[in-house]
C-alpha positions in Angstrom: -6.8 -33.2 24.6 -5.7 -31.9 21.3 -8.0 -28.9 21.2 -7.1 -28.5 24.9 -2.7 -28.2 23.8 -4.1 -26.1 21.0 -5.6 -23.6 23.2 -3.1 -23.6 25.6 -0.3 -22.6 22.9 -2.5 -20.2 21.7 -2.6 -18.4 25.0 0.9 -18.6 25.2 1.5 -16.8 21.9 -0.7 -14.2 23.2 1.6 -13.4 25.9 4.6 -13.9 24.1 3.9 -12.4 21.5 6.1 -13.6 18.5 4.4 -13.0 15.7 3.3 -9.1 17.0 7.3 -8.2 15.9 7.2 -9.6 12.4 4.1 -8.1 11.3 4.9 -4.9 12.6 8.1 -4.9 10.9 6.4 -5.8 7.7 3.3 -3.2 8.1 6.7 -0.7 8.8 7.7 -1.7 5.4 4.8 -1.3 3.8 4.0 2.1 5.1 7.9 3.0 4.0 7.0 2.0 0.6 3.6 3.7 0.3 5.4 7.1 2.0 8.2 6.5 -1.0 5.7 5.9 -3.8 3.6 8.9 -2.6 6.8 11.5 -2.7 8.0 10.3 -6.2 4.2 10.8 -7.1 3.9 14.3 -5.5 7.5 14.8 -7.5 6.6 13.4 -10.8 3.0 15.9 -10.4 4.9 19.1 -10.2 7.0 18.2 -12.9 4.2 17.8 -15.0 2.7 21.0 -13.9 5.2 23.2 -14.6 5.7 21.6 -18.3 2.3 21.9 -18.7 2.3 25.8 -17.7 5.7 26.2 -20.2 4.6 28.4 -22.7 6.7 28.3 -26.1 7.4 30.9 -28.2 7.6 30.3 -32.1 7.8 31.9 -35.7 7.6 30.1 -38.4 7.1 32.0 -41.6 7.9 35.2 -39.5 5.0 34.6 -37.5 4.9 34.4 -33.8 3.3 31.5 -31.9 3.2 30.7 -28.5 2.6 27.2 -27.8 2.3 24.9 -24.3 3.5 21.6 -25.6 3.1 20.4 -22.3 -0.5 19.9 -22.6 0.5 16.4 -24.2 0.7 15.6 -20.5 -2.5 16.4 -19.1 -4.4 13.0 -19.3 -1.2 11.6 -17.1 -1.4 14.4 -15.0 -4.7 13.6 -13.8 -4.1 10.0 -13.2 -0.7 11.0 -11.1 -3.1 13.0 -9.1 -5.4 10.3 -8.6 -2.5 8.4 -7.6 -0.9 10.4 -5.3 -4.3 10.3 -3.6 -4.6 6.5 -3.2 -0.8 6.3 -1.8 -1.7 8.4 0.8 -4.6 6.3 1.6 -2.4 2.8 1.4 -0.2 4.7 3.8 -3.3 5.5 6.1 -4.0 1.6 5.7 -0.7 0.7 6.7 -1.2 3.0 9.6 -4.1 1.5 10.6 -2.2 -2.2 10.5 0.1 -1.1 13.1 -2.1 0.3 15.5 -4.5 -2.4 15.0 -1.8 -4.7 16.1 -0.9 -2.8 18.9 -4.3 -2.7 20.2 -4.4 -6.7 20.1 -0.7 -7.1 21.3 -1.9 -5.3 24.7 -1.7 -7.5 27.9 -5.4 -7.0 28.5 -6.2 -8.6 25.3 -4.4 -11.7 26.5 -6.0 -11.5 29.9 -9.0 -11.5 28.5 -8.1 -14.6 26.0 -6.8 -16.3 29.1 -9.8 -16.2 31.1 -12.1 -17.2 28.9 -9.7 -20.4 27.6 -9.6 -21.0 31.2 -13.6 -21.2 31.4 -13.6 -23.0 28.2 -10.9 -25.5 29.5 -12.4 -26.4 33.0 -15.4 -27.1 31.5 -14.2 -29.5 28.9 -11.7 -31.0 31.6 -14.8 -32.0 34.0 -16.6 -33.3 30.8 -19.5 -30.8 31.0 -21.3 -30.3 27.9 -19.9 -27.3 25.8 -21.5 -23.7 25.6 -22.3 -22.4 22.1 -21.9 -18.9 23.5 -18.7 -20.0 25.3 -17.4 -21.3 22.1 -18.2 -18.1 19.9 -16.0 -16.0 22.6 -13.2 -18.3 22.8 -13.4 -17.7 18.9 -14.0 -14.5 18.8 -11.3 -13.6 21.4 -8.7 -16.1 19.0 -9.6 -13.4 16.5 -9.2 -10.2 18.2 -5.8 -11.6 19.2 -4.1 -13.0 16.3 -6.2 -11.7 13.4 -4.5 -8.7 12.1 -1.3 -10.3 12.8 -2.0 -13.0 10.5 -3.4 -10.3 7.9 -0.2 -8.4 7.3 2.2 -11.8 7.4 -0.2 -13.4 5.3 -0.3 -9.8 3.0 3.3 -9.5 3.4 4.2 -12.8 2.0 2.0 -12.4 -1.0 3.7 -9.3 -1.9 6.8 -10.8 -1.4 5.7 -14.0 -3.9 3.9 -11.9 -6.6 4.0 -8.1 -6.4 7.6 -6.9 -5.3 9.1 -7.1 -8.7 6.1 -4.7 -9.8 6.9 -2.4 -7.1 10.2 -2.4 -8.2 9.9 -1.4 -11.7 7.3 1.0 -11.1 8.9 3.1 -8.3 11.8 3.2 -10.1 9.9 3.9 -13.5 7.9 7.1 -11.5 11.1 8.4 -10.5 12.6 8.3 -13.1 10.2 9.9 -15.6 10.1 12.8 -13.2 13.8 13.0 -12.9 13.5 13.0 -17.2 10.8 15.9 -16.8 12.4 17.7 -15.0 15.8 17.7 -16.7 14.3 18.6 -20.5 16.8 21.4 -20.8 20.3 20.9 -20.9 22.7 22.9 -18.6 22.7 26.5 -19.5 25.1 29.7 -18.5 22.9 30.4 -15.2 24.3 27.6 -12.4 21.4 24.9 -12.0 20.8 25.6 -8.7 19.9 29.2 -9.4 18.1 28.0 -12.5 14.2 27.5 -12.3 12.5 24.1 -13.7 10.2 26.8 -15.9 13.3 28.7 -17.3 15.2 25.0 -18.2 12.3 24.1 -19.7 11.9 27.0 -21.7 15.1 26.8 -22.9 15.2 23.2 -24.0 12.2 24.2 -26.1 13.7 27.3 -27.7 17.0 25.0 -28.6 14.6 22.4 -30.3 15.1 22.3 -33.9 12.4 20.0 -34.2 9.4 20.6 -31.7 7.4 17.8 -33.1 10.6 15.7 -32.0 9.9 17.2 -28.6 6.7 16.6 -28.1 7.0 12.6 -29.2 9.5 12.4 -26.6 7.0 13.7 -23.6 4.7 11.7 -24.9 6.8 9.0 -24.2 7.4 9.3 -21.0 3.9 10.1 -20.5 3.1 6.5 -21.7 5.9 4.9 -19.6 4.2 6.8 -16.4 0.9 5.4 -16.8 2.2 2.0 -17.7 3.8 1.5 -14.2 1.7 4.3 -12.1 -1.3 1.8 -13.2 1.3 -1.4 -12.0 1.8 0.3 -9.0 -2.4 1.0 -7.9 -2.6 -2.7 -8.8 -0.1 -3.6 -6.4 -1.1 -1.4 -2.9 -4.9 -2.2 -3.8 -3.6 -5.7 -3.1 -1.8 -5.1 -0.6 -3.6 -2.6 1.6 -7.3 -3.6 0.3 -8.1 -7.0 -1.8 -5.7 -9.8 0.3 -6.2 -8.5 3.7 -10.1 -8.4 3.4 -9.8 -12.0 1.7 -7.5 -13.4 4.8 -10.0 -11.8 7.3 -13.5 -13.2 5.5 -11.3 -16.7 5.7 -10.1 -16.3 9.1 -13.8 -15.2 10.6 -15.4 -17.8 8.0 -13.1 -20.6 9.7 -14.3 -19.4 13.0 -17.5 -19.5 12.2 -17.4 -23.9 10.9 -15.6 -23.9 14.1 -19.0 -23.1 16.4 -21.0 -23.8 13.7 -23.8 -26.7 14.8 -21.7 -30.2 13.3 -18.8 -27.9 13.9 -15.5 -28.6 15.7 -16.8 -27.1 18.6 -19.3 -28.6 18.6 -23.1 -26.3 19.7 -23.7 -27.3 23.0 -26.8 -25.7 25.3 
């Protein structure tokens, strides 16, 4: 009788349908965030490129130098790159989320789970012995419904415990260091808005009494960038990859104890 109420309120969720809204809203959120993180990436890379393409013209003891300081920034340039690459996968993988709970929110999905519980439940109602086939479909069907749902909740809420303070810092740490990138020069005579990031650079350069100074500085924020870029792969691998796959294999290995011979279930003929 108990497994009987169970799989009654199961196909009653189906229909309803609670849980679809709250893991859509959260696989929403997650695709906001990876969309955000992948813009301040895509930001933070063309800072870098154009201080790595600022060319610096120096002469000390009379003699002319042309330096690219920016080149301090090439190993973080890569890695940003990298980056911006996986965002744009975790927001593919949040993508994916939604439409896979679309797909299993649709009203033949729950037909189907209703008609096969229905099989499942007239049998066990007359007392005929159970179906080991019939019990794998009434599992799998219980996973095709409520599956991905339980994926991103069960994602969502470990992001929510562990990882959003990561997020946090880092997004705010990538912005930032593109924001100080970009603004190495101070205002000059030409209005900002008419002023290239190239020609600002430039110019903070050539005001630089002390271009060693300079350089220690982008190397600084070229060490807070990889600190939190790394922070932030760390946190949508998580996300998007390691805890949904690890929800899934326990989901589909508690199905499987479930028909299992010795099982629940129970095996049946």
């Amino acid at each position: 009788m108990l497994v009987l109420a169970a799989l009654g309120l199961a196909v009653a969720l189906a229909w309803l349908g609670p849980m679809d809204a709250a893991a859509s809203a959260h696989a929403q959120a997650g695709l906001k965030r990876a969309l955000a993180t992948f813009a301040a990436a895509r930001a933070l890379n063309a800072a870098i490129s154009v201080a790595k393409g600022t060319e610096l013209s120096v002469a000390p003891a009379g003699l002319g130098v042309t330096l690219t300081p920016g080149q301090v920034l090439d190993p973080v340039d890569d890695l940003v790159e990298q980056f911006s690459s996986l965002m744009l996968m975790a927001s593919v993988a949040f993508g994916i989320e939604i439409a896979l709970i679309r797909m299993g929110a649709h009203w033949l999905v729950a037909a189907m789970l209703t008609a096969i519980a229905v099989a499942w439940a007239w049998r066990a109602w007359r007392g005929q012995p159970r179906l080991a086939w019939l019990d794998r479909l009434v599992v799998a069907a219980l996973l095709v419904r409520f599956a991905m749902p339980l994926v991103v909740l069960g994602s969502e809420a470990g992001f929510r415990l562990f990882l959003e303070g990561d997020y946090a810092a880092g997004q705010a740490a990538i912005e930032s260091s593109g924001r100080e990138i970009d603004a190495r020069a101070a205002p000059s005579a030409v209005p900002k808005g008419e002023e290239s990031i190239a020609d600002r650079l430039k110019g903070w350069w050539s005001r630089a009494p002390d271009v060693g100074q300079k350089i220690d500085e982008l190397k600084a924020v070229a060490g807070r960038a990889i600190e939190h870029v790394v922070r932030l792969i760390v946190v949508f691998l998580l996300q998007t990859l390691v805890v949904p796959l690890l929800l899934l294999w326990a989901l589909v290995r508690l199905g499987k104890g479930l028909v299992a011979p010795g099982g629940r279930a129970g095996s049946g003929t």
